[in-house]
C-alpha positions as CSV (number, residue, x, y, z in Angstrom):
1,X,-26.7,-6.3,-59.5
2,X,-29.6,-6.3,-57.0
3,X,-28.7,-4.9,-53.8
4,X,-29.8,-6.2,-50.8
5,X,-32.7,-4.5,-48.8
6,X,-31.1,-1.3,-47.3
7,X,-28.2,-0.9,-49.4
8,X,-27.9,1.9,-51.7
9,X,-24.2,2.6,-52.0
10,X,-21.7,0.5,-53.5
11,X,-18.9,-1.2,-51.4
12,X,-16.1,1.4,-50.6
13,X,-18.4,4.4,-52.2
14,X,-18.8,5.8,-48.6
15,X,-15.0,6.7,-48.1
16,X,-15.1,9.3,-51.3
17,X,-17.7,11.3,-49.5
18,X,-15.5,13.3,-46.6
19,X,-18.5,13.2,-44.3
20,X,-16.5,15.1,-41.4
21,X,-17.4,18.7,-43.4
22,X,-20.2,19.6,-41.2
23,X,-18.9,17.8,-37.6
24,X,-19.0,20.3,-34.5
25,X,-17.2,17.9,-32.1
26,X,-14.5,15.2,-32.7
27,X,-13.8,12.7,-30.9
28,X,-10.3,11.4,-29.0
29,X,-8.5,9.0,-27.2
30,X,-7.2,9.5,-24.5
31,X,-5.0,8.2,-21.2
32,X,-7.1,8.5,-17.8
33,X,-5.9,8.1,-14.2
34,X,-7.8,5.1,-12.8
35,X,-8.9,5.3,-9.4
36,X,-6.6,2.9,-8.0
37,X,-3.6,4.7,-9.2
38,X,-4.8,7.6,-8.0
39,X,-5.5,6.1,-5.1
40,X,-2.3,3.8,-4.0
41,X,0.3,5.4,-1.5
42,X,3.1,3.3,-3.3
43,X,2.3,4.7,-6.3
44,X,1.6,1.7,-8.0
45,X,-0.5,2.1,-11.6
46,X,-2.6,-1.5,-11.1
47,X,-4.1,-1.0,-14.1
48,X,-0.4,-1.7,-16.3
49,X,-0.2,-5.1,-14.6
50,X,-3.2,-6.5,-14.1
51,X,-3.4,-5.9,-17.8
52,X,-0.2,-8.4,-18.0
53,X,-1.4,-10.8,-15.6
54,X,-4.8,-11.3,-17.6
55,X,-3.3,-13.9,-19.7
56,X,-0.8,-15.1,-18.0
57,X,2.2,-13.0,-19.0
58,X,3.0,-12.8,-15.6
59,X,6.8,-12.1,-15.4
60,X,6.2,-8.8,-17.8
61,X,3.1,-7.9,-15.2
62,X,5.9,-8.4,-12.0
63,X,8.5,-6.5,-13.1
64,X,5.8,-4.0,-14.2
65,X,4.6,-3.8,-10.8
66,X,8.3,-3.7,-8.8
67,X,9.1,-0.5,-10.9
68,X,7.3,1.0,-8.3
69,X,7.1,-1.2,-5.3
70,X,9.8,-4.5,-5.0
71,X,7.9,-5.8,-2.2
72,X,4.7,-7.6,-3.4
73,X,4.3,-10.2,-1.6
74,X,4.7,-8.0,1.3
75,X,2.0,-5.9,0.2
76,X,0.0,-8.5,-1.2
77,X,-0.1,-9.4,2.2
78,X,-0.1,-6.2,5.1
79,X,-1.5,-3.6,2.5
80,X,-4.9,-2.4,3.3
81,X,-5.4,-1.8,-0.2
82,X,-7.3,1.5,-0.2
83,X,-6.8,0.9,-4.5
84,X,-9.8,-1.7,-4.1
85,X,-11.7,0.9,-2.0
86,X,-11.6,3.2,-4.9
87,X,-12.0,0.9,-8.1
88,X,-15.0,1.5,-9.9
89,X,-15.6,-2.1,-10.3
90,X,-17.1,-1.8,-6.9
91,X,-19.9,0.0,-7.9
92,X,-20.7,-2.3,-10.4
93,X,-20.7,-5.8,-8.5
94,X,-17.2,-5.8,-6.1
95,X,-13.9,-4.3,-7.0
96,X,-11.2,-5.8,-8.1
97,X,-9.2,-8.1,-6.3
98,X,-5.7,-6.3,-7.0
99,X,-4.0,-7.1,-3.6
100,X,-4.7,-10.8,-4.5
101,X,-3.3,-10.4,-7.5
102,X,-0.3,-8.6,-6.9
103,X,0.2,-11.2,-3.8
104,X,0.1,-13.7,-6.3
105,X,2.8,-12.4,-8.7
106,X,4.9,-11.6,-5.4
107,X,4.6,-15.3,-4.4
108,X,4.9,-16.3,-7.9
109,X,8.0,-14.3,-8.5
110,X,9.4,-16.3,-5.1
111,X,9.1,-19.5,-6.7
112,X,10.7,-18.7,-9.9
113,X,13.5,-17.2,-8.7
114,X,13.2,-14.2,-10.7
115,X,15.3,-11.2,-10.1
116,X,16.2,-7.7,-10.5
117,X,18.7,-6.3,-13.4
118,X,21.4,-4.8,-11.3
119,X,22.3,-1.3,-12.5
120,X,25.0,-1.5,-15.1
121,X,26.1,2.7,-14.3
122,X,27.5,3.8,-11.3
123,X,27.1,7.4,-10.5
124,X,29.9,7.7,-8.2
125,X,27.5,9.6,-5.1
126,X,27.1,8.1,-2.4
127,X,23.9,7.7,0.1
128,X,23.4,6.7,3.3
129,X,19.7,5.2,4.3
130,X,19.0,5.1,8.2
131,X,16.6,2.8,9.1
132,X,15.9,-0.9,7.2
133,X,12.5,-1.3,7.1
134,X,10.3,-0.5,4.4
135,X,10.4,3.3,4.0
136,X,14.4,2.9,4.0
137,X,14.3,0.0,1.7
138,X,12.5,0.9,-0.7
139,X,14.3,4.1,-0.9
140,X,17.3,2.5,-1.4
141,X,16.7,0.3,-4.2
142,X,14.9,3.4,-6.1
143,X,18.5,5.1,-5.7
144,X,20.6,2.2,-6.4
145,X,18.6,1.8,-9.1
146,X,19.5,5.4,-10.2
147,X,22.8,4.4,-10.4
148,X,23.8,5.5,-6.9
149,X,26.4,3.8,-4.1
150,X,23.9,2.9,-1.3
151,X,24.4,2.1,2.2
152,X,21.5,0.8,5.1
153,X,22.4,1.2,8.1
154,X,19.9,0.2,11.1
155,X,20.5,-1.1,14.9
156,X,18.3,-4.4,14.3
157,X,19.9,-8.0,14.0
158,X,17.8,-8.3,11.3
159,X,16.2,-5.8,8.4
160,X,13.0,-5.2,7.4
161,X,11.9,-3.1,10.9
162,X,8.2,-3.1,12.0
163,X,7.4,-5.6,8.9
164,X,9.8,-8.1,11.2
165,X,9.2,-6.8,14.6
166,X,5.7,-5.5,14.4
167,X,4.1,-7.4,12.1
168,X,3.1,-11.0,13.3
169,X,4.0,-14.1,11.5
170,X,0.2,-15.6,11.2
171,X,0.2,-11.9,9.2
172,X,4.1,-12.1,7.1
173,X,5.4,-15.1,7.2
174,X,9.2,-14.6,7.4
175,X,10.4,-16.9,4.8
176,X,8.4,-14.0,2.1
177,X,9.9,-10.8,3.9
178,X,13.4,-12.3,3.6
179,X,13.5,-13.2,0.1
180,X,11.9,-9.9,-1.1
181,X,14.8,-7.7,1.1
182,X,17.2,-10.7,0.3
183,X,16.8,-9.6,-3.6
184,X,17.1,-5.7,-3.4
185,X,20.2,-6.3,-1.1
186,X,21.9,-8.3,-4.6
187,X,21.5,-5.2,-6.4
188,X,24.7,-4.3,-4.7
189,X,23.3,-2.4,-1.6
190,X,25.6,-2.0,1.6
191,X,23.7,-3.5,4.5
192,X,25.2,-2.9,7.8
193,X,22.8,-4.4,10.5
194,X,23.8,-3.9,14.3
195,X,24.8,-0.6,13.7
196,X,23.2,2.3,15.5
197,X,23.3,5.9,14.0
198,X,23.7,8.4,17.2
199,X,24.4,11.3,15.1
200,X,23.5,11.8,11.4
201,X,26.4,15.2,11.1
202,X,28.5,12.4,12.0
203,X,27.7,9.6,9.6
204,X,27.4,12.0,6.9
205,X,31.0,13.4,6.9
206,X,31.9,9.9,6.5
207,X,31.7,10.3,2.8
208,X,27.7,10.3,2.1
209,X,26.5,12.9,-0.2
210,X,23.3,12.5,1.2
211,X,21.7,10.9,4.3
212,X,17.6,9.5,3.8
213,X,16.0,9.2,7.8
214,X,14.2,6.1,7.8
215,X,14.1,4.1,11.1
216,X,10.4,4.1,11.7
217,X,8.3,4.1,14.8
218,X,9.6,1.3,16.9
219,X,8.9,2.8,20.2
220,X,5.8,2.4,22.2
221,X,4.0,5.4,23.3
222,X,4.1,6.4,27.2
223,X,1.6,6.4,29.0
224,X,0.1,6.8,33.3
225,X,-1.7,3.6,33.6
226,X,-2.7,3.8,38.0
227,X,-0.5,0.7,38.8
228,X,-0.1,-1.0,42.1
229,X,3.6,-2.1,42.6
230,X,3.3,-5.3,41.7
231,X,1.1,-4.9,38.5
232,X,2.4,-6.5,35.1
233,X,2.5,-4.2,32.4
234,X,4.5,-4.2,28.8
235,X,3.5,-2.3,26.2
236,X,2.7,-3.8,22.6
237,X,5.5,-2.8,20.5
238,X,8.3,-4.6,23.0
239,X,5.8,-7.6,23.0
240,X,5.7,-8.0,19.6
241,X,9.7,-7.2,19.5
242,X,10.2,-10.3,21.6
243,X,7.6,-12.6,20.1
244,X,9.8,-11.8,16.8
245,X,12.9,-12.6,18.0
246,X,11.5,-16.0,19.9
247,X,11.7,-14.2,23.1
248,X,8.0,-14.4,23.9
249,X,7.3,-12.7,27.4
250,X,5.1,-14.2,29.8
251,X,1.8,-13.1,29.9
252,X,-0.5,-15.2,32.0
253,X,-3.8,-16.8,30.7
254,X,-5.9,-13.8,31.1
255,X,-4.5,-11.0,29.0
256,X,-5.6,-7.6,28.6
257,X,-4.6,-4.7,25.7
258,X,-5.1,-1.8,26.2
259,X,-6.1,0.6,23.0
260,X,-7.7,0.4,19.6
261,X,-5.3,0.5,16.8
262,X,-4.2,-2.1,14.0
263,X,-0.8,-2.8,17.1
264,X,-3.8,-3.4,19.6
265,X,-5.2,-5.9,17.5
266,X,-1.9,-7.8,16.6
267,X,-1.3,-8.0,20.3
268,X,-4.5,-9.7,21.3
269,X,-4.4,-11.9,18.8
270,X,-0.7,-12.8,19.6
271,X,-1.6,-13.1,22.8
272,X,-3.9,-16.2,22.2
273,X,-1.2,-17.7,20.2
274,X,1.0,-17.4,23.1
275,X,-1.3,-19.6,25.1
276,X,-4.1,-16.8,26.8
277,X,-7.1,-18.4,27.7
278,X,-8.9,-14.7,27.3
279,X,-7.3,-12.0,25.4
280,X,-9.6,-8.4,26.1
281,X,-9.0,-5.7,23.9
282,X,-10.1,-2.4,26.2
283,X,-10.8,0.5,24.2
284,X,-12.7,3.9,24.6
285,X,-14.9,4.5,22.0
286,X,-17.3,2.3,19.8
287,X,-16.0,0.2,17.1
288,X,-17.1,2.6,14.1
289,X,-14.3,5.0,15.6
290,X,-11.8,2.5,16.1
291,X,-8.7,3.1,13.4
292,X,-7.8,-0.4,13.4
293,X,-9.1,-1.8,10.1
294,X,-12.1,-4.3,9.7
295,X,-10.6,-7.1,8.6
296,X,-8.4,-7.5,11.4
297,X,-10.5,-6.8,13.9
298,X,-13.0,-9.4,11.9
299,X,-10.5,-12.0,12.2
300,X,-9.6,-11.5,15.9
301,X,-13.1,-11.9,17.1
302,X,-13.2,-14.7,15.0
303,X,-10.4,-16.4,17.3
304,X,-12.0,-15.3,20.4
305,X,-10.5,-12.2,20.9
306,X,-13.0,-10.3,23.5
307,X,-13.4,-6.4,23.0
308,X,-14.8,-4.1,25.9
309,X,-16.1,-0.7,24.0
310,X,-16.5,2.1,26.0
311,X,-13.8,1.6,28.6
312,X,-10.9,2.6,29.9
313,X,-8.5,1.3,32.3
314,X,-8.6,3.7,36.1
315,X,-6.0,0.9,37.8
316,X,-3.9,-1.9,37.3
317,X,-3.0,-4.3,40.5
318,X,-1.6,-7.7,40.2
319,X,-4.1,-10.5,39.2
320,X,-7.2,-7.4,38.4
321,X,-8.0,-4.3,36.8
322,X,-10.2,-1.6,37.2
323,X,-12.3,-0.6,34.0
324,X,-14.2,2.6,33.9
325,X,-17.3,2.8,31.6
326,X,-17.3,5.5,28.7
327,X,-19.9,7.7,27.1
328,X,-19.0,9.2,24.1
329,X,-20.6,13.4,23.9
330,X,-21.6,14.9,21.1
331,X,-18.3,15.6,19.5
332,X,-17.4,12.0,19.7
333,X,-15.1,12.2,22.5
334,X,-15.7,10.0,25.7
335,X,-16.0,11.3,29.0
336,X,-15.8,8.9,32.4
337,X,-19.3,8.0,34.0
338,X,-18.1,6.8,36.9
339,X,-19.0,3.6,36.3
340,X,-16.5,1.0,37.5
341,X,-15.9,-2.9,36.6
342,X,-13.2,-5.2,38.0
343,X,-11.3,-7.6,35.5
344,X,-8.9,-10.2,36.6
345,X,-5.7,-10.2,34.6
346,X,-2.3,-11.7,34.6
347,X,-0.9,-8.7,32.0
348,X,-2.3,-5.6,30.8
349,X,-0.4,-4.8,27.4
350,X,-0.4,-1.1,26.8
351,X,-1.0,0.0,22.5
352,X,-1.1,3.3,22.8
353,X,0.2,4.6,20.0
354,X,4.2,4.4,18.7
355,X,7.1,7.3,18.3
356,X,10.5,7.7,17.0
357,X,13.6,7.8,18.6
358,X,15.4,11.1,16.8
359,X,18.1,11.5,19.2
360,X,20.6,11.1,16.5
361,X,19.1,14.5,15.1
362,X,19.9,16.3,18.3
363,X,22.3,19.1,18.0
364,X,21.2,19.8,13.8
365,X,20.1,23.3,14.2
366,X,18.7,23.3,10.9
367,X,15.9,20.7,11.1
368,X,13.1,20.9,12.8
369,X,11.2,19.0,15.0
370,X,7.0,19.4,15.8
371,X,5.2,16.4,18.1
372,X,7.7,13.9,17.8
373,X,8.3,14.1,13.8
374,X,10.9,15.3,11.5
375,X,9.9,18.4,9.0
376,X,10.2,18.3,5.9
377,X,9.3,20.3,2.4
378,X,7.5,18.5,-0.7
379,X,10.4,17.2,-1.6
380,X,11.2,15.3,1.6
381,X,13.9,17.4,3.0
382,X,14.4,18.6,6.0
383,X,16.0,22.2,6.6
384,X,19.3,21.1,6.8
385,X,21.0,20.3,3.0
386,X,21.8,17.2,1.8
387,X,19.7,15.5,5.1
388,X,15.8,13.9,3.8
389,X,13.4,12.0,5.9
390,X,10.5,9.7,5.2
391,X,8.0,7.0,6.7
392,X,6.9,7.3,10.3
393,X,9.6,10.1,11.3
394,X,7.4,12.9,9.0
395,X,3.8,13.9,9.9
396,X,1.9,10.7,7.9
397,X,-0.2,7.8,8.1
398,X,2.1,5.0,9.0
399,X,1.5,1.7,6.9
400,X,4.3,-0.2,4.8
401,X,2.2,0.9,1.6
402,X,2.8,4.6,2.8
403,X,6.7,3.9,3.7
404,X,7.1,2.6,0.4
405,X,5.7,5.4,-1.4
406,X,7.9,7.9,0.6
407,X,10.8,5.6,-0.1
408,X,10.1,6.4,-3.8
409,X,9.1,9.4,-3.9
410,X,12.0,10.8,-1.7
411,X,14.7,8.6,-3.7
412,X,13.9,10.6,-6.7
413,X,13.9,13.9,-4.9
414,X,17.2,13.0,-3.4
415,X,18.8,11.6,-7.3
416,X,17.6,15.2,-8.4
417,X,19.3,17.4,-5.6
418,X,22.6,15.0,-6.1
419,X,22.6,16.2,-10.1
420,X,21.7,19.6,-8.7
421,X,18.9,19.5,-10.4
422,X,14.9,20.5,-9.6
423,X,13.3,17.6,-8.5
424,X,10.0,17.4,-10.5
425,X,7.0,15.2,-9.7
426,X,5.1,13.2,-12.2
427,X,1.7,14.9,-14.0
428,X,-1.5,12.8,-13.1
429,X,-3.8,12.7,-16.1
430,X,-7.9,13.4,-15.2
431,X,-9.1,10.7,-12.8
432,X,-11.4,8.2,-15.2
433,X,-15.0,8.1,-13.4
434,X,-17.7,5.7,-13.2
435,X,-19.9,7.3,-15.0
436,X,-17.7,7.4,-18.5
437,X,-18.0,3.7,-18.6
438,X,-19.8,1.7,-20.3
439,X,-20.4,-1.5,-18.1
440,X,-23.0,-2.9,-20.5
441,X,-20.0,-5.0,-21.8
442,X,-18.9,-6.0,-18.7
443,X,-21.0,-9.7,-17.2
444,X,-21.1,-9.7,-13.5
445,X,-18.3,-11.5,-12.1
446,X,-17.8,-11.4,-8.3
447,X,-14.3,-11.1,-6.9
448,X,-12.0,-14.4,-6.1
449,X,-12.1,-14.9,-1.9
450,X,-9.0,-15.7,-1.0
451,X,-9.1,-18.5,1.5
452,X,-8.5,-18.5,5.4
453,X,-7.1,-20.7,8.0
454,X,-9.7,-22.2,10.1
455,X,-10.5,-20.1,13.1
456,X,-9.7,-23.2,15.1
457,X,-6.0,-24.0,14.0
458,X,-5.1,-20.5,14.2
459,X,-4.4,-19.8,18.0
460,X,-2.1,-22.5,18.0
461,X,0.6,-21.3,16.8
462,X,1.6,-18.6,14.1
463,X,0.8,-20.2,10.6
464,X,-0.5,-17.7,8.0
465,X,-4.0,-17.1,8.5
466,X,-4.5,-15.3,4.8
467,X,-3.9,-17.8,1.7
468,X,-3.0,-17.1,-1.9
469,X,-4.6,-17.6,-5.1
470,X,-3.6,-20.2,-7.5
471,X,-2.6,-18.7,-11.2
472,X,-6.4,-19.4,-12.4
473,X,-7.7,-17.5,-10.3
474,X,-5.1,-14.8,-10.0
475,X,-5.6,-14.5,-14.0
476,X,-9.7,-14.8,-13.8
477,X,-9.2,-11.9,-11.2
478,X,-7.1,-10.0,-13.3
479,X,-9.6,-9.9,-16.1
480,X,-12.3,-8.3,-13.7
481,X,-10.2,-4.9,-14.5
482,X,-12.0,-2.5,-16.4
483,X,-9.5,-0.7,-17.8
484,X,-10.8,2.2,-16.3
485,X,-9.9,5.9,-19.3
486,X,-7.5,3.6,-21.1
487,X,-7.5,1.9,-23.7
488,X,-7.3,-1.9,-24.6
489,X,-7.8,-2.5,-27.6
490,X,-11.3,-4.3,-27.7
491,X,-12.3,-3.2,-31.6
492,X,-15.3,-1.8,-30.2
493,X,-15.2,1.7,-31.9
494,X,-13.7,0.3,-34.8
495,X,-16.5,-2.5,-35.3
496,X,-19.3,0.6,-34.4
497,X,-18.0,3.6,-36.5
498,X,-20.4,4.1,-40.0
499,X,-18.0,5.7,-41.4
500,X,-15.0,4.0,-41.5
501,X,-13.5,6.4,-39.7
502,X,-11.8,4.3,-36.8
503,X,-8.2,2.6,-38.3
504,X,-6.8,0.1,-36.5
505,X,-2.7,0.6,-35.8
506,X,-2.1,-3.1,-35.1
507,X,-1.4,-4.8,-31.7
508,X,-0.2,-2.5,-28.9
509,X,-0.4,0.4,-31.2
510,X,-4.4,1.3,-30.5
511,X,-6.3,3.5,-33.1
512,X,-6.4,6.3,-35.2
513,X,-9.1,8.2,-36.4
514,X,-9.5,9.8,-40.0
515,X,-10.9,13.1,-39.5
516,X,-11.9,13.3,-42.9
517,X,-14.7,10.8,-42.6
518,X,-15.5,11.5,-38.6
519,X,-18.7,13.4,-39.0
520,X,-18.9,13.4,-35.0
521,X,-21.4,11.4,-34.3
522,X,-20.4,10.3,-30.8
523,X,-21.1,6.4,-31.3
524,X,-17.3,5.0,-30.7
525,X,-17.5,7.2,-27.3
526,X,-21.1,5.9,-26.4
527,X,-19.6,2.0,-27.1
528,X,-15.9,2.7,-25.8
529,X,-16.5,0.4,-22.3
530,X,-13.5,2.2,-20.6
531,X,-14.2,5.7,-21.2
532,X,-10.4,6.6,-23.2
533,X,-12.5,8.2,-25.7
534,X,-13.5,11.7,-25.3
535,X,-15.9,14.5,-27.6
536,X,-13.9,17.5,-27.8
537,X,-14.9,21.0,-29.6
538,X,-13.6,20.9,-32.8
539,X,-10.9,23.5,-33.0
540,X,-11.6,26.6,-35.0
């Protein structure tokens, strides 16, 4: 038979010759940590259900996603993702959209009606969680999902803490937070709302073989404003308190916050919605050191939010305010000038900042307290046994997507001390970087923008100013995932390797390869797109 031009061996003749005798290095597959894992407070692994959600299996890419966090249509909607910060996509064309995305299952999962298996073992110990908002909750369905008796306990009419009384409606709308608690609670957790814990010895020699401190930051900062007598002054946190609870207070039509954080923001913009002709944000540095986060601050200028940089307030008298001019030194820090400027002013709303109220830890000699937070070890316990703490009480950034994480990671701490056992955390794998991948494969495909309220139907009252994506979209975003170290399954070093080397397992099983025909020429980890393969020294 002639062969065609090129072809000198027969069909199959290749796979008698072991060509792996003389190979040096070998390669293998293996399981990365993507950046956004690595990344996420909640400890979320994106990459698992975006991976789902790609086409369509969006119920298996959900209850992928609530093994870690059950509140995504909460995140999908306060989270600051710092996962999309870190995806690699972004150095490509934009990262991924995965708060969209996980928005949309949240929402998605609403609709449905789809809920949690409720644990079918009982453990017999029992735990009390102080505090309902997120930290606390999602500490208690971790543990109830261990198997544990669980009991929330927290002074509010309502759960859910600052995601209910810090967090505007335009920003959560309250029909999403209740559902999302509303479904851990039928796992068979205790909720007793309007009850105040005074003294955790107490509550614990009720029964509890373990107490979890969880009742968050609710309490605005102090502090000495000048002030003539008859000055109006609240501070942020009761503001937003009362605006929750349809208690709005009267601010005048010239409102003024004072501060720079994500609260400061809130309360300016709720101050619009409230009927404020001019809502001024006064704060003492520039906006590129201001810690509330750009999107916010985006969004209230777009409604006419005013920001004075550079000031603070020197006195507050009824109808005005004086403003001093700042100048920042070379550390960063501003100093006065001297420099004064009157504003009028029905209100000035103070946002300095937020603590805890840990009087019911007075009198435990054993735990200790530094700058207004609880101390704790790695493993989220204080120094008295059996007693852990989490979320804004402990030295921490406080966000929902951090008091989640601590929720978790705490839970499992705690089910390990009640089996008197070491409480071990999970092994990240190697963070997969943007240089293994190969983005040849990978067509440019900017991210889904999720749309937004007009700026001029949003100071009217509190509809959501964020929208969703619809299940297109949500799916087209979910294919932007590179799979960043892991593998899924695209054939390409099976369709690249000369020598037959690459065997496929079949669906969800991945590859093998046959060392005996491997000669290590490096091709299927030049091709793989998502860096899982790896050249290794061959072992001697």
């Amino acid at each position: 038979m002639t062969k065609p031009f090129a072809i000198t061996l027969d069909v199959g003749s290749s796979l008698a010759n072991h060509t792996g005798a003389w190979r040096q290095e070998r390669p293998v597959y293996v399981d990365l940590t993507p950046p956004c894992a690595h990344a996420c407070p909640a400890m979320e692994d994106p990459q698992k259900w975006l991976y789902a959600a790609e086409d369509g299996s969006y119920e298996q890419a959900w209850r992928t996603l609530v093994e870690a966090n059950p509140f995504p249509a909460i995140m999908g909607r306060v989270c600051y993702h710092p996962c999309e910060t870190a995806c690699n996509r972004s150095f490509l064309d934009e990262a991924v959209g995965i708060n969209a995305v996980e928005r949309f299952l949240g929402d998605h999962a609403i609709e449905q009606g789809w809920t949690l298996p409720v644990p079918a073992v009982t453990t017999g110990r029992r735990v009390l969680v102080v505090g309902a908002g997120p930290t606390g909750l999602s500490a208690a369905y971790q543990l109830r999902r261990l198997g544990h008796e669980v009991t929330v306990r927290d002074s509010s009419p309502k759960p859910g803490g600052m995601m209910r009384y810090g967090i505007p409606a335009y920003r959560l709308p309250r029909d999403v937070l209740d559902a999302e608690i509303a479904r851990i609670i039928d796992l068979g957790i205790t909720l007793e709302l309007g009850r105040r814990v005074d003294d955790v010895l107490a509550a614990m020699a009720e029964g509890f073989d373990a107490v979890f401190l969880a009742v968050g930051a609710q309490i605005g900062k102090r502090a000495y404003v000048p002030a003539g007598e008859a000055a109006r002054i609240v501070d942020a946190v009761s503001m937003l308190h009362d605006v929750a609870q349809a208690e709005p207070p009267m601010l005048g039509r010239r409102v003024v916050v004072y501060g720079g954080g994500n609260t400061a923001v809130d309360a300016a913009r709720t101050a619009k919605r409230l009927g404020a002709t001019d809502s001024i944000i006064v704060y003492r540095r520039t906006r590129d050191r201001m810690p509330a986060h750009d999107s916010e601050m985006a969004e209230a200028l777009e409604e006419g939010v005013v920001v004075k940089w550079l000031s603070t307030v020197a006195h507050a008298d009824a109808g005005h305010l004086r403003v001093e001019r700042m100048e920042l030194d070379d550390s960063g820090f501003p100093q006065p000038t001297g420099e004064f400027e009157d504003l009028e002013a029905d209100s000035l709303v103070l946002a300095l900042g937020q603590e805890s109220d840990l009087s019911l830890v007075d009198g435990v000699a054993d735990l200790a307290l530094s700058d207004g937070s609880v101390q704790v070890d790695s493993t989220f316990m204080t120094g008295h046994p059996g007693i852990f703490a989490g979320g804004d009480v402990v030295p921490a950034q406080r966000t929902v997507t951090v008091g989640v994480g601590h929720g978790a990671r705490a839970a499992r701490a705690i089910d390990a001390w009640l089996r008197r056992a070491a409480a071990v955390e999970p092994t990240e794998a190697p963070l997969a970087e943007y240089s293994s991948l190969n983005t040849w494969y990978y067509a440019d495909a900017p991210h889904a923008v999720r749309p937004r309220l007009e700026a001029a139907r949003r100071t009217s009252g509190f509809e959501e100013v964020v929208q969703g994506l619809d299940a297109e979209t949500a799916a087209y975003e979910a294919r932007r995932c590179m799979s960043c170290g892991n593998c899924f399954e695209c054939d390409n070093c099976y369709g690249v390797c000369p020598d037959n080397a690459v065997i496929k397992l079949g669906p969800g099983m991945r590859f093998a390869i046959d060392y005996d025909y491997c000669k290590g020429c490096g091709i299927c980890v030049a091709e793989c797109p998502s860096g899982s393969i790896l050249m290794v020294p061959e072992p001697r």
